[in-house]
C-alpha distance (Angstrom), angle and dihedral (degrees) to the residues before:
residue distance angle dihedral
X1 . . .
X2 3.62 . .
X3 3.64 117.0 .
X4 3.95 115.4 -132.7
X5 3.77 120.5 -86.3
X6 4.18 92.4 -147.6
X7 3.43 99.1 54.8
X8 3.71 137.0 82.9
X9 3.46 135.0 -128.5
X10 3.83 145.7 -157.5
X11 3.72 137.6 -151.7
X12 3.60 94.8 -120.6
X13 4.56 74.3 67.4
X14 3.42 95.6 -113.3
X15 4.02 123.3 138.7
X16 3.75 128.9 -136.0
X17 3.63 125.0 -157.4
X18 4.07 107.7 -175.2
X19 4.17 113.2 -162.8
X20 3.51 100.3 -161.0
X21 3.69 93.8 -165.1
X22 3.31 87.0 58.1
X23 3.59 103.1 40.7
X24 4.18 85.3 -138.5
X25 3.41 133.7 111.4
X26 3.81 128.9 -146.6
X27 3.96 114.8 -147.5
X28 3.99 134.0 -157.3
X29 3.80 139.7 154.8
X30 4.26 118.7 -96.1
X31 3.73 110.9 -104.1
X32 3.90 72.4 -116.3
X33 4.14 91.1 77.2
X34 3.63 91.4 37.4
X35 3.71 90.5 52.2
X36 3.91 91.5 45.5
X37 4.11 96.2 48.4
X38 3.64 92.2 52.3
X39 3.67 114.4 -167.8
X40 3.79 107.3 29.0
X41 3.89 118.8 -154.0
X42 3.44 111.3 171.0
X43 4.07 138.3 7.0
X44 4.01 121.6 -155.5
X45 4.08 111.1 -159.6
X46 3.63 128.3 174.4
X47 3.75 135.0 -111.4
X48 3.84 123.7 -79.4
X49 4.14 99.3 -107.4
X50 3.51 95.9 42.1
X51 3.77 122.0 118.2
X52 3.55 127.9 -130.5
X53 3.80 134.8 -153.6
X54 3.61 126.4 -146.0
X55 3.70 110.2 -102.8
X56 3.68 99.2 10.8
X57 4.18 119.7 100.3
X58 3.36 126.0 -90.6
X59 3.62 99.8 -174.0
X60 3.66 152.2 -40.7
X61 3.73 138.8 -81.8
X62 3.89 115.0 -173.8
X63 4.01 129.2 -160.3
X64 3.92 129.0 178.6
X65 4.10 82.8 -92.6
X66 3.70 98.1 53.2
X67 3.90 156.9 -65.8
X68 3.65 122.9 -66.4
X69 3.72 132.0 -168.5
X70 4.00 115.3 -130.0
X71 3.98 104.9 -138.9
X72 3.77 122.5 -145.0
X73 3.69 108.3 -118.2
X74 3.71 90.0 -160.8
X75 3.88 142.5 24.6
X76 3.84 117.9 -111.4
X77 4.06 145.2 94.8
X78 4.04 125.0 -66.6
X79 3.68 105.9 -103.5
X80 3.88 91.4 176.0
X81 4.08 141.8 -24.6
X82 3.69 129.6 -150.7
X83 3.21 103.8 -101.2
X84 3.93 91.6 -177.6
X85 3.64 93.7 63.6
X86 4.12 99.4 73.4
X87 3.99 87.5 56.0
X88 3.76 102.1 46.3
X89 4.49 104.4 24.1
X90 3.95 85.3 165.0
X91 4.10 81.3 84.8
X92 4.05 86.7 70.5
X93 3.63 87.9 60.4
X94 3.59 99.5 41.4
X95 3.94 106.8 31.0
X96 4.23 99.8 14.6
X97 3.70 80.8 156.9
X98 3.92 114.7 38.5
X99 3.68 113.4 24.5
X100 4.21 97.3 8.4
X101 3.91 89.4 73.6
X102 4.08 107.7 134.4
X103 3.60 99.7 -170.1
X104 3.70 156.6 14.2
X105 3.50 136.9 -152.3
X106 3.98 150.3 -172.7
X107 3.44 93.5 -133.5
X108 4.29 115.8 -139.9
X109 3.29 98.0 -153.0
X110 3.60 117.8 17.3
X111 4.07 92.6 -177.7
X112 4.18 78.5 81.0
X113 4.03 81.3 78.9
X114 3.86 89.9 69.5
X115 4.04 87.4 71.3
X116 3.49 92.4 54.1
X117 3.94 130.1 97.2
X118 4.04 126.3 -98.5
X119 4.18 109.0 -145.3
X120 3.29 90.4 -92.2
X121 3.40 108.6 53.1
X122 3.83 90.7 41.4
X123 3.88 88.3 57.9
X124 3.68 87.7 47.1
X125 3.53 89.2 52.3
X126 3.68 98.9 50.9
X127 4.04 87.2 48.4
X128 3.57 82.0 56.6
X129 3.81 98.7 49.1
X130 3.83 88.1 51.5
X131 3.62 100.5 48.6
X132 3.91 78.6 52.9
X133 3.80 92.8 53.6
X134 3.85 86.5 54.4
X135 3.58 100.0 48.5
X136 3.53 84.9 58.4
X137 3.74 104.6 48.4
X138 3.97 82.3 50.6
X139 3.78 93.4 55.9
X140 3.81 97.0 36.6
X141 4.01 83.4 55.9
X142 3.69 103.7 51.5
X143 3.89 79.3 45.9
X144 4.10 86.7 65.2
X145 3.84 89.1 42.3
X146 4.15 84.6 76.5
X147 3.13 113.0 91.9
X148 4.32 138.5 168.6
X149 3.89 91.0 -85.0
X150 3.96 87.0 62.8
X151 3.75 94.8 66.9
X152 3.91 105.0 44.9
């Protein structure tokens, strides 16, 4: 599934579309956060007139593994929110970037899109993250190699 070259991203793995006709952005989750949670169960979004700050939670999505908070990638005011999406979250797996948007929004400041990630950096970033993930399986493992006979 190839992720959209006109949108933006952020490293909480949400998406950003920006209509700039419309001065409104529509907002989802990367297939990478679907892919990570797993099994979803159940997805919590607010109300259509609420605002939203950049970098604070907007809701919840829940899998078997655990609950996540979905962080606003920009400041501004609900203008609608999928309300599809809570009865059917297979959509996130299939369509994370057409039909699995959660919510959109009449962005306050749409300068705020400047600090988020093109494609490419957001896929270098995830190649990043998992060479990071590595690194630290490796050390935690030689940690486990220790053992009593080490320290006598």
């Amino acid at each position: 599934m190839a992720r959209p070259e006109d949108y933006k991203y952020s490293e909480s793995h949400e998406w950003i579309k920006y209509n700039e006709k419309k001065k409104e952005a529509t907002i989802g989750i990367t297939d990478y956060a679907v892919k990570q949670l797993a099994d979803l169960v159940h997805i919590d979004l607010p109300k259509v007139g609420d605002s939203v700050e950049q970098g604070a939670p907007f809701g919840e999505i829940e899998s078997v593994k655990t609950v996540a908070d979905l962080i606003t990638p920009l400041t501004g005011k609900i203008i609608e929110v999928n309300k599809d999406i809570g009865g059917d979250l297979d959509t996130l797996k299939e369509e994370p970037f057409e039909d699995g948007w959660l919510i959109k929004i009449k962005p306050s400041d749409p300068a705020e899109l400047e600090s988020l990630m093109t494609k490419k950096e957001y896929e270098e970033f995830l190649e990043s993250s998992e060479e990071d993930e590595e690194d630290e399986k490796k050390t935690k493992e030689k940690d486990e190699d220790v053992d009593e006979d080490d320290f006598v």
